[in-house]
C-alpha positions in Angstrom: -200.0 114.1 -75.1 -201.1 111.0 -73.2 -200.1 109.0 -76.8 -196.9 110.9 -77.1 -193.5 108.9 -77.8 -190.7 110.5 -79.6 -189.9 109.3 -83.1 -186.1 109.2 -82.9 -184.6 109.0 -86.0 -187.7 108.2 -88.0 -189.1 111.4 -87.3 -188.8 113.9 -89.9 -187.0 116.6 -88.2 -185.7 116.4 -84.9 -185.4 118.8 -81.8 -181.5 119.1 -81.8 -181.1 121.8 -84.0 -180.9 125.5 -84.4 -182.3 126.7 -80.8 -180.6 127.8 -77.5 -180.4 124.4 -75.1 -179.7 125.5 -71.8 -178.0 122.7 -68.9 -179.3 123.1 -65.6 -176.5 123.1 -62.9 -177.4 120.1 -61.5 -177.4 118.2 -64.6 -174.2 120.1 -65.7 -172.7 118.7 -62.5 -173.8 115.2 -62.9 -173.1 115.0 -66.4 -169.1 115.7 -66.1 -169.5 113.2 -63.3 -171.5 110.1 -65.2 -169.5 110.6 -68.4 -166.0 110.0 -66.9 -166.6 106.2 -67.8 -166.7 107.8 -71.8 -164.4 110.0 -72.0 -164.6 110.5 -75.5 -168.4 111.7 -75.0 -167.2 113.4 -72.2 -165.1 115.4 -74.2 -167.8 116.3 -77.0 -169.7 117.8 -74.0 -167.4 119.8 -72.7 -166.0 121.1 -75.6 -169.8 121.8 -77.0 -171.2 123.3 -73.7 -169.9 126.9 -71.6 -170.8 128.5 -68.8 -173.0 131.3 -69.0 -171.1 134.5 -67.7 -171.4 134.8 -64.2 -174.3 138.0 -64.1 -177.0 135.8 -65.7 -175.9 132.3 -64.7 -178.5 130.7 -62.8 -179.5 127.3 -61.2 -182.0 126.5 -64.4 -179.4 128.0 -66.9 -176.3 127.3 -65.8 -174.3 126.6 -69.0 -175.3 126.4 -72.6 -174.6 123.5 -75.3 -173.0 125.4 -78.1 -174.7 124.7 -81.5 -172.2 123.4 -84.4 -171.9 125.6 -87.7 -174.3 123.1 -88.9 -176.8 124.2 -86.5 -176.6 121.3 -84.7 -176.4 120.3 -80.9 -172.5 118.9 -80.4 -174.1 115.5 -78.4 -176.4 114.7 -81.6 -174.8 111.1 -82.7 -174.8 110.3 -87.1 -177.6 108.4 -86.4 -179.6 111.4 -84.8 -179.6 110.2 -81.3 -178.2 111.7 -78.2 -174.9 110.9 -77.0 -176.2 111.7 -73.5 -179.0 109.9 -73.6 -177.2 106.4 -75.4 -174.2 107.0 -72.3 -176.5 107.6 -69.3 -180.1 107.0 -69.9 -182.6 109.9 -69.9 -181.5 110.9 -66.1 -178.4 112.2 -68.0 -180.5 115.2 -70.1 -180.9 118.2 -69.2 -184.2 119.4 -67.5 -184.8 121.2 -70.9 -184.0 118.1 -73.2 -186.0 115.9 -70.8 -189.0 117.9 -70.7 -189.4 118.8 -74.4 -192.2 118.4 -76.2 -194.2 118.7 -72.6 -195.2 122.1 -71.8 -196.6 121.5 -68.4 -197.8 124.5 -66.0 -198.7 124.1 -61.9 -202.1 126.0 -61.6 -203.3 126.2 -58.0 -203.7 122.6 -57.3 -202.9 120.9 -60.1 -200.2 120.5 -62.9 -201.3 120.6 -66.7 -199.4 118.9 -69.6 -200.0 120.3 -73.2 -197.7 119.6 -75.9 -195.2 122.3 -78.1 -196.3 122.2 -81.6 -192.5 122.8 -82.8 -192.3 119.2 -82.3 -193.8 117.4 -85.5 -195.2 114.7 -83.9 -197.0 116.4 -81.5 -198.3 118.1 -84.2 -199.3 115.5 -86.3 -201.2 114.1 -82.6 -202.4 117.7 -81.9 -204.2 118.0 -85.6 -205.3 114.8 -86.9 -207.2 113.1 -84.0 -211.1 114.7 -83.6 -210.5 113.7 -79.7 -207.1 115.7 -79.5 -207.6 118.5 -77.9 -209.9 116.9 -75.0 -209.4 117.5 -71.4 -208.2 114.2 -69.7 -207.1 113.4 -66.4 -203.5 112.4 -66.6 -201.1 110.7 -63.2 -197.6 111.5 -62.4 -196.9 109.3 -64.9 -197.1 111.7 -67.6 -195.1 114.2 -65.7 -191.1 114.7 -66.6 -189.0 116.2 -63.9 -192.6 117.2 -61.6 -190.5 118.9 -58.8 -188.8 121.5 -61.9 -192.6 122.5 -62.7 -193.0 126.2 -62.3 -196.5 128.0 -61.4 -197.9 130.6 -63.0 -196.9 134.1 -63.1 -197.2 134.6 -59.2 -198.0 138.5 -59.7 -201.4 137.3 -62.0 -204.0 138.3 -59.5 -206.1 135.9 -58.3 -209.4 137.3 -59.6 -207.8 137.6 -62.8 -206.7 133.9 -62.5 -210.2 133.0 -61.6 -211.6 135.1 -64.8 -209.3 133.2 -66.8 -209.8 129.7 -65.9 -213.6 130.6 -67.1 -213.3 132.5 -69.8 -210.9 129.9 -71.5 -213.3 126.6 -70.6 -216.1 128.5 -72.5 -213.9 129.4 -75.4 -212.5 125.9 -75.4 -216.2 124.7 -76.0 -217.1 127.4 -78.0 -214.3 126.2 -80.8 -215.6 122.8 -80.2 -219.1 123.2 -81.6 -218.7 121.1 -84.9 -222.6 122.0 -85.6 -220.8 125.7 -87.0 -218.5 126.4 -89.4 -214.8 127.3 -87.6 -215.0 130.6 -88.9 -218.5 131.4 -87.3 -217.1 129.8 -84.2 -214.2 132.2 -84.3 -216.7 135.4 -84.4 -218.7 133.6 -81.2 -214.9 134.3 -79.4 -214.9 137.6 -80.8 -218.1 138.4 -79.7 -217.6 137.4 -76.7 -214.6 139.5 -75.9 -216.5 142.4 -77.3 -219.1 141.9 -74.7 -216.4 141.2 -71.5 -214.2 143.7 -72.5 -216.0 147.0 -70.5 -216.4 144.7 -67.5 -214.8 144.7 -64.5 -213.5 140.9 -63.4 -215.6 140.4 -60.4 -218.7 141.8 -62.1 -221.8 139.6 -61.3 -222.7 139.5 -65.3 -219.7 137.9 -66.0 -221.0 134.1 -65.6 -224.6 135.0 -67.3 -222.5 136.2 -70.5 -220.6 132.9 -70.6 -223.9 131.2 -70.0 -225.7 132.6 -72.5 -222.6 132.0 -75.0 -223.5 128.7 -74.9 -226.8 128.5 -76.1 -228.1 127.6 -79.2 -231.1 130.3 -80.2 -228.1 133.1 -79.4 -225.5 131.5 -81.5 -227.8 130.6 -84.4 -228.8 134.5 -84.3 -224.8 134.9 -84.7 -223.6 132.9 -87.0 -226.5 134.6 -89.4 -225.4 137.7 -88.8 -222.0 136.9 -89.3 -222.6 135.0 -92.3 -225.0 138.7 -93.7 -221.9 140.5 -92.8 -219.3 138.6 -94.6 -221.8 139.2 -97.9 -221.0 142.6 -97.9 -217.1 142.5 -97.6 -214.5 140.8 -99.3 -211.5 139.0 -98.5 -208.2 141.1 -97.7 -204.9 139.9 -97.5 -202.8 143.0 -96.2 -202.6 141.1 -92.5 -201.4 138.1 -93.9 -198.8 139.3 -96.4 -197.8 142.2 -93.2 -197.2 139.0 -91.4 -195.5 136.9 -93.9 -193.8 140.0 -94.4 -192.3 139.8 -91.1 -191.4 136.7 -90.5 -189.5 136.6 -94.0 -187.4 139.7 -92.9 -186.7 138.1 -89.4 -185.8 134.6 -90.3 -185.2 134.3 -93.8 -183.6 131.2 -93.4 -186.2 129.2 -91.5 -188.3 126.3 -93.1 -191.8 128.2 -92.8 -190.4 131.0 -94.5 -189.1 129.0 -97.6 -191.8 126.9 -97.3 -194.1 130.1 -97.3 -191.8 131.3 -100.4 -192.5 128.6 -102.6 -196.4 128.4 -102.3 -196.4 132.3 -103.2 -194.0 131.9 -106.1 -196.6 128.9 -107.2 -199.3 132.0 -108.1 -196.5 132.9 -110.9 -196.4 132.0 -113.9 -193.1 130.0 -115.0 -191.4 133.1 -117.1 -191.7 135.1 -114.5 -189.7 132.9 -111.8 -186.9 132.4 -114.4 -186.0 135.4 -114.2 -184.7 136.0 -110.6 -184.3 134.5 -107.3 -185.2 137.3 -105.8 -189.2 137.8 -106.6 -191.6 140.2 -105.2 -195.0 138.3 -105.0 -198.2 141.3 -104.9 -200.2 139.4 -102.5 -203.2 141.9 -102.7 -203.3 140.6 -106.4 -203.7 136.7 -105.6 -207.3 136.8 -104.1 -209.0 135.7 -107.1 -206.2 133.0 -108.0 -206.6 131.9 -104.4 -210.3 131.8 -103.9 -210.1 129.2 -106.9 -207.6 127.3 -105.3 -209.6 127.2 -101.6 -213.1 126.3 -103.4 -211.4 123.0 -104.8 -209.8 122.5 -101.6 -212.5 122.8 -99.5 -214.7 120.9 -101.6 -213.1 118.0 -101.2 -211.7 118.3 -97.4 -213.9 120.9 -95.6 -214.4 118.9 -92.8 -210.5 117.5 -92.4 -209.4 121.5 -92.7 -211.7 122.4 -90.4 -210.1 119.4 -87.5 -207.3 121.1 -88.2 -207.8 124.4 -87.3 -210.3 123.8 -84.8 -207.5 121.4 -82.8 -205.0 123.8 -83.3 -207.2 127.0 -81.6 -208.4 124.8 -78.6 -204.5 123.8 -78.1 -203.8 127.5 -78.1 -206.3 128.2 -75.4 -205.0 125.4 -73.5 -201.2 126.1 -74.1 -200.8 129.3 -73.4 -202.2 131.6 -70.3 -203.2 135.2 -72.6 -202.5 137.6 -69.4 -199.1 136.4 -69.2 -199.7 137.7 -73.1 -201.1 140.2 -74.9 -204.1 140.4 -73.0 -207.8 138.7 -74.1 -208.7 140.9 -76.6 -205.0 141.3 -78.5 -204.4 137.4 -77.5 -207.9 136.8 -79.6 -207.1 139.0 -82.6 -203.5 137.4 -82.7 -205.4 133.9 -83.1 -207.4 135.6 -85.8 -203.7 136.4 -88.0 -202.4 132.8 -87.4 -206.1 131.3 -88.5 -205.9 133.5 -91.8 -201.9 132.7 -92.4 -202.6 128.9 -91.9 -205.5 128.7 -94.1 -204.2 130.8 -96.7 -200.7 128.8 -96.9 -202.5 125.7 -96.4 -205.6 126.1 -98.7 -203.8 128.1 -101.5 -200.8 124.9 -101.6 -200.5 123.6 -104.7 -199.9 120.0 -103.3 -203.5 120.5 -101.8 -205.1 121.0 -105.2 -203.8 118.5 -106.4 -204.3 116.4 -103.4 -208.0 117.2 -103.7 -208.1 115.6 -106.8 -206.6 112.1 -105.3 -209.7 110.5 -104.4 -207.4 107.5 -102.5 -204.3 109.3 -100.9 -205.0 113.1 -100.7 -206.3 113.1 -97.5 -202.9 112.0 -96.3 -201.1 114.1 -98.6 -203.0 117.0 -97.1 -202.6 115.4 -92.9 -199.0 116.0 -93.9 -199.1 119.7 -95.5 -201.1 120.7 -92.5 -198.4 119.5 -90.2 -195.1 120.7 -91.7 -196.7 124.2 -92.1 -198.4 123.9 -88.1 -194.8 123.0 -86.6 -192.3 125.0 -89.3 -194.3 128.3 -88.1 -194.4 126.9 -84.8 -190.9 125.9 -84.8 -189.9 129.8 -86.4 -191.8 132.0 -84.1 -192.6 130.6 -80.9 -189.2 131.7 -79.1 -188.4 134.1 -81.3 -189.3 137.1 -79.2 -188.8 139.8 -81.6 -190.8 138.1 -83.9 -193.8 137.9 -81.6 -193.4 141.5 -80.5 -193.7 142.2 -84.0 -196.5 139.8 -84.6 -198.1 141.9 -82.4 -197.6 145.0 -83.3 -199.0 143.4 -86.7 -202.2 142.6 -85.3 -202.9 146.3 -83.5 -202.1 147.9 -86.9 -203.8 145.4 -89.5 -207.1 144.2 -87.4 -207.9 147.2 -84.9 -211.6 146.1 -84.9 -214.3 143.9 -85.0 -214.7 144.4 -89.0 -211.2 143.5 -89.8 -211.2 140.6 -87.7 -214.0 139.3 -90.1 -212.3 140.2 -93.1 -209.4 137.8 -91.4 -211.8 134.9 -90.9 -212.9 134.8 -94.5 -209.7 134.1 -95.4 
């Protein structure tokens, strides 16, 4: 995030679209004042933006910008700019509008800036950088509206707090160890929770596990014994198509779900897709079809796919605070699904054959698969809450155990 600078209209997709943007009053107040100068803008916001009924109306969501039928924001100018913004300068925006992509969290003493990955060039910064995901110190600078920065759940106990700050730092370096495979770092996590879930927070073995998660001889001994175990299963898709599943029902219109549709439709063959629109692709019967397609992508880009996904877990561990989710062992499993949906979108795209087979540009061409399918699933589910709940409820029915979880990593 400290390289972040919005694209404007260069940037492939943009952040005015298709979401709830909420005006703060203040902002609601100053922005009828500043705008009398242009009245014509003036008269864009007000017609585009309404107060929320007075039961829910709030100081933080005062009003709401109205989305066109188009799906997008009314102050959006032809040349994808905000009206707002080109009238009053960024003091003019919303807290919201201001803030976005920043995601930034007070925790006791200090204030931590990650970056939403709905935004494509955060994550194009988030996935293509080896250094990305580090932990930097960062000055006010990097801060947007500091004094609208909200703590942490104030009802999160503090020992629970305490366990959490650990437990994340360790699984932050666990997912760095480039030494492993990404998948055998994923089962150190896993095994990790296994071994903290029957203790208590304040138990005095606590530190020693995470202690002894970090040394070598231990993880060696696991990732063999992950690797014996993953020669006596094979892969299963029924979590990833449950998922896709999902997601397709909920938001049939969104850009990872059509996006999603097309790689699956790639696995048939052409006489079958002229026949209908509608087609019902048997995921369970693509493993072999997509094996193929992951050995020639992987031979050529292992060590690019695996930046990817590695960046993208360590963001999620930074990003989000799991007791304010699902809890460490359902927020772990739920990292497992999105792993095994990324890589089998990713690594069974057609593009990324064929971009294995460009020894001068496919690298690129594969940077910028990895992005559009990071942020379009990003951009679908993230704030869509009955898609999450769902996601969920996924997870509990399709990996209720430490042996599905592997099948999910072999993906």
């Amino acid at each position: 995030m400290s390289r972040f600078a919005c694209l404007g209209p260069a940037c492939e997709d943009h952040c005015c679209h298709s979401w709830q943007v909420h005006v703060d009053q203040a902002h609601h107040a100053r922005i009828r004042r500043e705008l009398r100068r242009a009245p014509q803008v003036l008269q864009r916001f007000e017609s585009g933006c309404t107060l929320l009924p007075a039961p829910v109306r709030k100081k933080r969501t005062f009003a709401r910008l109205q989305m066109l039928p188009s799906g997008l924001c009314p102050m959006l100018d032809e040349d994808r700019l905000c009206a707002l913004q080109r009238t009053g300068g960024e003091v003019l925006l919303p807290d919201i509008c201001a803030v976005f992509p920043r995601f930034q969290t007070r925790v006791r003493t200090r204030i931590e800036v990650t970056g939403v990955l709905s935004c494509p060039e955060v994550t194009r910064l988030c996935l293509l950088h080896p250094d990305a995901t580090d932990i930097i110190d960062i000055g006010p600078e990097m801060l947007r509206r500091p004094e609208q920065i909200e703590g942490l759940d104030p009802k999160i106990p503090a020992e629970l707090l305490s366990f959490t700050e650990a437990v994340r730092s360790r699984m932050h370096a666990l997912l760095g160890l480039e030494d492993f495979p990404l998948e055998s770092r994923m089962y150190f996590v896993l095994e990790l929770v296994n071994q903290l879930r029957p203790l208590a927070l304040d138990s005095p073995v606590v530190p020693q596990i995470l202690t002894c998660l970090g040394e070598v001889d231990l993880l060696l001994d696991l990732h063999k014994h992950f690797r014996d175990q993953c020669r006596r299963m094979s892969v299963n898709l029924d979590a990833v198509a449950a998922a896709l599943t999902l997601i397709a029902g909920k938001l049939p219109q969104a850009r990872f779900t059509q996006l999603a549709t097309s790689i699956l439709r790639s696995y048939l063959p052409a006489s079958a897709l002229s026949e209908t629109d509608e087609v019902q692709v048997p995921i369970a019967q693509l493993v072999p079809e997509y094996l193929r397609r992951r050995e020639v992508v992987l031979g050529a880009f292992a060590d690019r796919v695996n930046l990817y996904f590695q960046n993208y877990l360590r963001h999620l561990w930074m990003r989000e605070w799991y007791p304010q989710l699902a809890g460490l062992d359902g927020y772990v499993r739920s990292q497992v699904l999105r792993l095994a949906l990324l890589r089998f979108l990713l690594l069974g795209h057609p593009e990324a054959e064929r971009a294995a087979g460009d020894a001068e540009g496919g690298q690129q061409r594969l940077d910028q698969l990895a992005v559009q399918l990071v942020y379009t699933l990003s951009r679908a589910v993230d704030s869509a809450s009955d898609v999450m709940e769902g996601f969920h409820k996924t997870v509990v029915e399709r990996i209720p155990d430490l042996n599905a979880a592997i099948r999910q990593l072999m993906v």
